[in-house]
C-alpha positions in Angstrom: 7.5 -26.3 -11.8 4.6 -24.3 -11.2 6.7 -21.2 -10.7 8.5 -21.6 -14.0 4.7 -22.1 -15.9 4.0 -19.5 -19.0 0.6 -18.8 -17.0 2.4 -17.9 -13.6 4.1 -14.7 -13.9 0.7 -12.6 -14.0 -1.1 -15.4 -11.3 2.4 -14.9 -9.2 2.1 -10.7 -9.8 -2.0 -11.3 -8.1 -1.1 -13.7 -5.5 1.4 -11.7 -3.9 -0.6 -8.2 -4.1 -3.5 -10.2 -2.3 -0.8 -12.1 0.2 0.5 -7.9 0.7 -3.1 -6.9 1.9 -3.7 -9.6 4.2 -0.5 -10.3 6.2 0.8 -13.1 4.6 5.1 -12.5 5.1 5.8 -16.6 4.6 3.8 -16.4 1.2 5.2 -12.5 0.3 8.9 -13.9 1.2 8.3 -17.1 -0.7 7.3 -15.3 -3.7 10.1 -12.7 -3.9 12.7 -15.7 -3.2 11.3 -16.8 -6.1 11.7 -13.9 -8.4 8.7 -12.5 -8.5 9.4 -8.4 -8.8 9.1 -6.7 -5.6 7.3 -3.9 -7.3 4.6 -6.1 -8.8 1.0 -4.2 -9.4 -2.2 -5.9 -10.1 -5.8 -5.1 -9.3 -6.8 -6.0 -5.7 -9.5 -5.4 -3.3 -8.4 -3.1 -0.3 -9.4 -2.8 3.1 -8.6 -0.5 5.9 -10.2 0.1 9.0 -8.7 3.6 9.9 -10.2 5.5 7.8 -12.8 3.0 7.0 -12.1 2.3 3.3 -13.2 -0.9 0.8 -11.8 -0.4 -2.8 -10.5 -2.3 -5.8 -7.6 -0.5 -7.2 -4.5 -1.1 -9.2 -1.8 -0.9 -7.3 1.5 -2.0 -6.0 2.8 -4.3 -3.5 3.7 -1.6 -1.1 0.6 0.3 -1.7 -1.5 -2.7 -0.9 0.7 -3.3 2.6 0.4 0.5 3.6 -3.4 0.6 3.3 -4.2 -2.7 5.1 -1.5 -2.3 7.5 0.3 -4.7 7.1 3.5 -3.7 9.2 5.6 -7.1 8.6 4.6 -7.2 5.0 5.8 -3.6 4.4 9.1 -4.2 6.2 10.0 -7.3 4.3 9.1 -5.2 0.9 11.5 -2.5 2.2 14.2 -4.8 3.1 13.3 -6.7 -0.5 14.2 -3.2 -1.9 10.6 -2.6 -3.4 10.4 0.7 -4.8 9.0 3.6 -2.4 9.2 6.6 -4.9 5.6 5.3 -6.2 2.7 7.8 -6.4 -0.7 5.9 -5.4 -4.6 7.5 -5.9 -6.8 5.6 -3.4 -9.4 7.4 -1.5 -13.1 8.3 -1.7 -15.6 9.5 0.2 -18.2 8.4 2.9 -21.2 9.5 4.8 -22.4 9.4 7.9 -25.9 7.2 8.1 -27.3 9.2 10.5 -26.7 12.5 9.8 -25.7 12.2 5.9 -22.6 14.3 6.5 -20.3 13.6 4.0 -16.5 13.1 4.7 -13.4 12.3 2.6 -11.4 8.8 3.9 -8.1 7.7 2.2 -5.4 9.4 0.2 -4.9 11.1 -3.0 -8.9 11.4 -4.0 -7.7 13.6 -7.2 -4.2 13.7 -7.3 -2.0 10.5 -6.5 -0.1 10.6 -3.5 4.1 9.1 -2.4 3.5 5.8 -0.2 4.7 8.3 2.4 1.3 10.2 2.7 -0.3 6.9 1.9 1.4 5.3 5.7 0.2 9.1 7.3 -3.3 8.7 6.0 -3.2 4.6 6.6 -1.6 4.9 9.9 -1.0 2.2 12.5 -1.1 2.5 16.1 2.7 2.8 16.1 3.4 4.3 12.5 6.2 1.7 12.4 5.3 1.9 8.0 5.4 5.4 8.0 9.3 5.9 10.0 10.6 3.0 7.9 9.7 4.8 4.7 10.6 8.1 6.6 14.3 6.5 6.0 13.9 6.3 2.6 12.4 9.7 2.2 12.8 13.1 4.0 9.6 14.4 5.5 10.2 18.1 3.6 9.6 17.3 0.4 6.6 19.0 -0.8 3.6 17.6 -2.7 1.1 20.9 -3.7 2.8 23.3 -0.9 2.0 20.9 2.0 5.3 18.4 3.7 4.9 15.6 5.7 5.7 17.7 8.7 2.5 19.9 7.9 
């Protein structure tokens, strides 16, 4: 009932771009089952811890499960068929409290970036994200002169 609500379709698009970034497959699965689109967007706080990086963008479903690394979530979107030819500008920069040096964290801080770079950038310990979208995508295609393999 609540699913077939007038109000749901844009609470259902937030809910599972927030269940995406934190890890939450029953709730991501639940929702697709249910037809919400597997290539929802909606504004959503970010996290990552390697880089450090705390943001509220608009993005995607996949985006959100790259950057928090989220390697069930992102598996079950791939086998959902969510779409991985999405471009993605997260990023920003920080500094060093210390010695104030200033570095860039996160992807795409001008131009957007292909989920692909987004899971190089956002890696996890076993890049398990980025060789599952590897499948989808050959490492060769170039985005401004540089590939994947770069």
């Amino acid at each position: 009932m609540l699913m077939g609500s007038d109000m749901m379709p844009q609470a259902a698009m937030h809910a599972l771009v927030s269940a995406c970034s934190r890890g939450f497959v029953d709730v991501v699965d639940t929702f697709i089952k249910c037809g919400v689109d597997a290539d929802a967007t909606d504004r959503a706080p970010l996290q990552s811890s390697k880089p450090f990086l705390h943001t509220n963008v608009y993005c995607n479903v996949l985006i959100s499960a790259i950057v928090s690394q989220q390697i069930s979530v992102a598996r079950l979107l791939l086998q959902a068929g969510a779409t991985t030819d999405i471009k993605v500008s997260l990023g920003g920069w920080s500094w060093d409290v210390n010695t104030g040096e200033e570095f860039r964290v996160g992807a795409g801080l001008a131009e957007a970036y292909r989920a692909t770079w987004c899971a190089v950038e956002y890696f996890e310990a076993n890049s398990v994200i980025l060789r599952k979208l590897l499948q989808h995508h050959s490492p060769n295609i170039p985005h401004f002169g540089r590939t994947l393999i770069m």
